[in-house]
N, C-alpha and C positions, 0 to 999 in steps of 0.2 A: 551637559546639553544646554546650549543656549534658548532663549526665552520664543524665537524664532522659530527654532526645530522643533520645540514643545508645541505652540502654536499648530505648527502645519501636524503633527502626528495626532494631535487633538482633534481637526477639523478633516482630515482623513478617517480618522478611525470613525470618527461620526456619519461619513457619508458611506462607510461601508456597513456600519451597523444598520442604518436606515433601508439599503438596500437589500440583506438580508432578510429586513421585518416586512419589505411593502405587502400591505393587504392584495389581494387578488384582482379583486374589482372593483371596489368601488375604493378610489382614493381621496382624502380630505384634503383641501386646502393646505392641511396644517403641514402636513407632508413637505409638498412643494417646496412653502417656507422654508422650513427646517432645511432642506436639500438647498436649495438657493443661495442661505444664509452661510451655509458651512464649504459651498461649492465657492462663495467669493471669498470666505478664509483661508482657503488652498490657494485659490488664484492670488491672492495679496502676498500671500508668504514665499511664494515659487517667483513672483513678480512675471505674472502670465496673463493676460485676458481670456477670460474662461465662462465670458457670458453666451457665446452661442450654445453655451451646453444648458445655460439655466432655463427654468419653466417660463414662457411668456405667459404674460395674461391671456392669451387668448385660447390657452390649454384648458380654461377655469369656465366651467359653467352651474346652471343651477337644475341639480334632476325634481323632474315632474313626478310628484306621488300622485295628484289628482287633479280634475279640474274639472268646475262644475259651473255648466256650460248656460242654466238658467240667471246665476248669479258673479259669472266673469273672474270668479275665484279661484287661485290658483296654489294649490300646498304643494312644498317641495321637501323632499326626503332631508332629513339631516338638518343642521342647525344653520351651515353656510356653503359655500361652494365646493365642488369637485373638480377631481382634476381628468383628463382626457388618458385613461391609465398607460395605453397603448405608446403614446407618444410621449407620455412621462419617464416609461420603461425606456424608449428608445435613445432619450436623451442622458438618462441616468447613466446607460449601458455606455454609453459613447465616450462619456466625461470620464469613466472608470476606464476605459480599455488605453484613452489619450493619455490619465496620469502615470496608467500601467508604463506606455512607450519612454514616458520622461523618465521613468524611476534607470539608475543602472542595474545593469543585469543581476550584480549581489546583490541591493536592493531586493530586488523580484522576490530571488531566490529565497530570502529572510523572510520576506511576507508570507511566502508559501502560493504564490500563483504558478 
């Protein structure tokens, strides 16, 4: 197996691990990363642009726990930002069903889809 195919089977099996584990609802920044990071080692190793499928920034916001409205202070859930689950999922799903079409059909087959 060349150092290429290891590559992309590595950064494959990662984005489908991730997508198995996502939380329900509320999802971390770290996520995203993680997805983004391994979505452009797929795309580098297939030599594809595959950034319409990655999370923009603008998926990424800060949830409100509280805010108290005497002293303009503002606490938010969790340590750093979230991501928009709904449109995270739509994007994930998309990138996986696109690499699905590239794969050939033995391919598939082997993977078990």
């Amino acid at each position: 197996m060349s150092d290429t195919t290891d590559e992309l089977f590595r950064a494959y099996s990662t984005l489908t691990a991730l997508h198995s584990r996502l939380p329900e609802r509320y999802i971390e920044e770290r996520w995203a990363v993680e997805y983004n990071t391994a979505l452009a080692r797929v795309g580098n190793n297939i030599g594809r642009d595959l950034s319409e499928f990655a999370v923009p920034d603008d998926y990424f916001y800060r949830e409100v726990s509280s805010y108290n409205q005497g002293t303009g202070e503002t606490r938010y859930r969790g340590e750093g930002r979230m991501v928009k689950a709904d449109l995270f999922r739509a994007r994930f799903d998309a990138a996986l069903n696109y690499l699905k079409l590239l794969m050939p059909e033995e391919a598939v087959r082997k993977i078990g889809f």
